[in-house]
N, C-alpha and C positions, 0 to 999 in steps of 0.2 A: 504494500500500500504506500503512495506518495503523500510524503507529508506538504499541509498550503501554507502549513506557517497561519494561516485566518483563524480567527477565534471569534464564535456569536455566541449571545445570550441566547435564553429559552423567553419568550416571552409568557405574561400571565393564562396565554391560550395554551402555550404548547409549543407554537411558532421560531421557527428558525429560518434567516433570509438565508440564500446561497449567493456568495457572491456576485457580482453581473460578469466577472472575467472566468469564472469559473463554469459560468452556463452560456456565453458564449462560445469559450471552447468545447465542448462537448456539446456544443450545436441543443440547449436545452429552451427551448421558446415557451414565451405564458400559454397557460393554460395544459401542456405537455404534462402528460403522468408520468412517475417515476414509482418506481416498484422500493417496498424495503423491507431490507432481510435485517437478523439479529444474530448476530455470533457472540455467546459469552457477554464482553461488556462493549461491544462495536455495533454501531450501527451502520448497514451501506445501502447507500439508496443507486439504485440503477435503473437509466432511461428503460420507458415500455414501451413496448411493440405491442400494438394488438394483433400485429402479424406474429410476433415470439413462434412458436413450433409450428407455426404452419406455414413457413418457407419452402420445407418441403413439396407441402401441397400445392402452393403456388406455383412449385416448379415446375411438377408434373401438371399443371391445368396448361402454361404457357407453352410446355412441349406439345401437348396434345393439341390447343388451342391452333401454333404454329403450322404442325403437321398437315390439319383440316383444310389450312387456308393456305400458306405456301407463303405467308408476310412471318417478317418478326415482331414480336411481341414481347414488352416488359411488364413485370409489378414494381410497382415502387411504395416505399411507406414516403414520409414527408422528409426522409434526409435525401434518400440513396435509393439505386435499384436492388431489387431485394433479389430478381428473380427473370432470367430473360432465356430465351431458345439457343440451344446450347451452339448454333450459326455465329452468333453475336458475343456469345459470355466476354470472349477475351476484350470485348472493346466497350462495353456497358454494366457489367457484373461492377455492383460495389459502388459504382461512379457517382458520384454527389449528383444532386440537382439542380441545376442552376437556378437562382431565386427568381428570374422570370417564369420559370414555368410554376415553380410554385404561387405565385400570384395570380397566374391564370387557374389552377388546380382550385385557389381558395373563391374563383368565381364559380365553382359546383356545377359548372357548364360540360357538356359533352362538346368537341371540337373535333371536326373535321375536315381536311384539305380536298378540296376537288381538281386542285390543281398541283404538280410537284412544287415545293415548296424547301427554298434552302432557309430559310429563317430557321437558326438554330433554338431550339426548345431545351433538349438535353443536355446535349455538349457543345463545350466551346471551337471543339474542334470539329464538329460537324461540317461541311460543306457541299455536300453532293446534292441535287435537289430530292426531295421525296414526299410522298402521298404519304399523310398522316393523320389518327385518329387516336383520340382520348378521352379518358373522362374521371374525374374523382369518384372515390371509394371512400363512399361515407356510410356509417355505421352508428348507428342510435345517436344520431344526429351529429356525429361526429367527423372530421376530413381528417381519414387516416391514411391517405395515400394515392396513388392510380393504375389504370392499365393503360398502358399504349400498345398502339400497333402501327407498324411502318413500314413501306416497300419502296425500293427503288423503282421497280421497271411496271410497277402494275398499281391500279388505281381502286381506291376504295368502292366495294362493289356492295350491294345489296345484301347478300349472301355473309361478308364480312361482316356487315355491321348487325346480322341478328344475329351473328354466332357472339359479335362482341361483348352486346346487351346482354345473351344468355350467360358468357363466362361473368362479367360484370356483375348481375341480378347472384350469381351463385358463389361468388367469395363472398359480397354481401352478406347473404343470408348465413353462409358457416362460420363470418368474423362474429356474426350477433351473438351467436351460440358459447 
């Protein structure tokens, strides 16, 4: 464990601030749950994922998801991509989100390109143009995250966008759970 050198009071509630350079670094934003555990006389509090074990499943829904439609496809929570077709891992697995797409994420809007489109959403180093579609993953009224999906050479089709909804409507409903 690294020691911060910070020392807080408890206040009369119970209440303890966390620094702002401490939850800046660890990317901790208002409103963000943090889970906390008790070892002996330690307390450790750790960011939550309402994705936590079910990375897994996300993986295998975006391979399948991928497979069906022939585009790639991400999960992302509100840092980072959680979970992409395993085409793409080595260039989007893990990758931060750039804060404009999260601004658009926190518009709960579903987005889609009808046209190739090089406006980078994900990465900075994106630059090829492509057809893309997204939309936030909200959860008992919460914005935990999204799906994307993106192709180079082929254009969001009908077929795409109800398989989308359906993968979408179906982390939904097993994040509630």
């Amino acid at each position: 464990m690294k020691a911060t050198g910070v020392v807080r009071k408890i206040d009369h509630l119970g209440r303890i601030v966390i620094p702002k350079e401490i939850r800046k670094n660890l990317k901790i934003r208002d409103g963000e749950n943090l889970e906390i555990f008790v070892e002996e006389d330690t307390i450790l509090l750790k960011k939550s994922s309402s994705f936590g074990n079910l990375e897994r499943f996300a993986q295998t829904l975006v391979e399948i998801l991928s497979s069906l439609l022939g585009k790639n496809i991400f999960i992302t929570d509100m840092h980072e991509i959680l979970a992409c077709n395993s085409r793409i891992s080595g260039s989007y697995l893990k990758k931060e989100l750039l804060p404009s797409y999260i601004s658009l994420l926190e518009k709960r809007e579903t987005f889609i390109t009808s046209t190739p489109s090089t406006v980078s959403v994900i990465s900075k180093e994106d630059s090829a143009p492509y057809y893309y579609m997204f939309a936030p993953i909200v959860v008992q009224g919460d914005l935990i995250g999204s799906i994307f999906l993106f192709s180079e050479d082929a254009s969001i089709q009908e077929k795409d966008k109800m398989m989308f909804q359906f993968a979408l409507k179906f982390l939904e409903k097993n994040l509630e759970e």
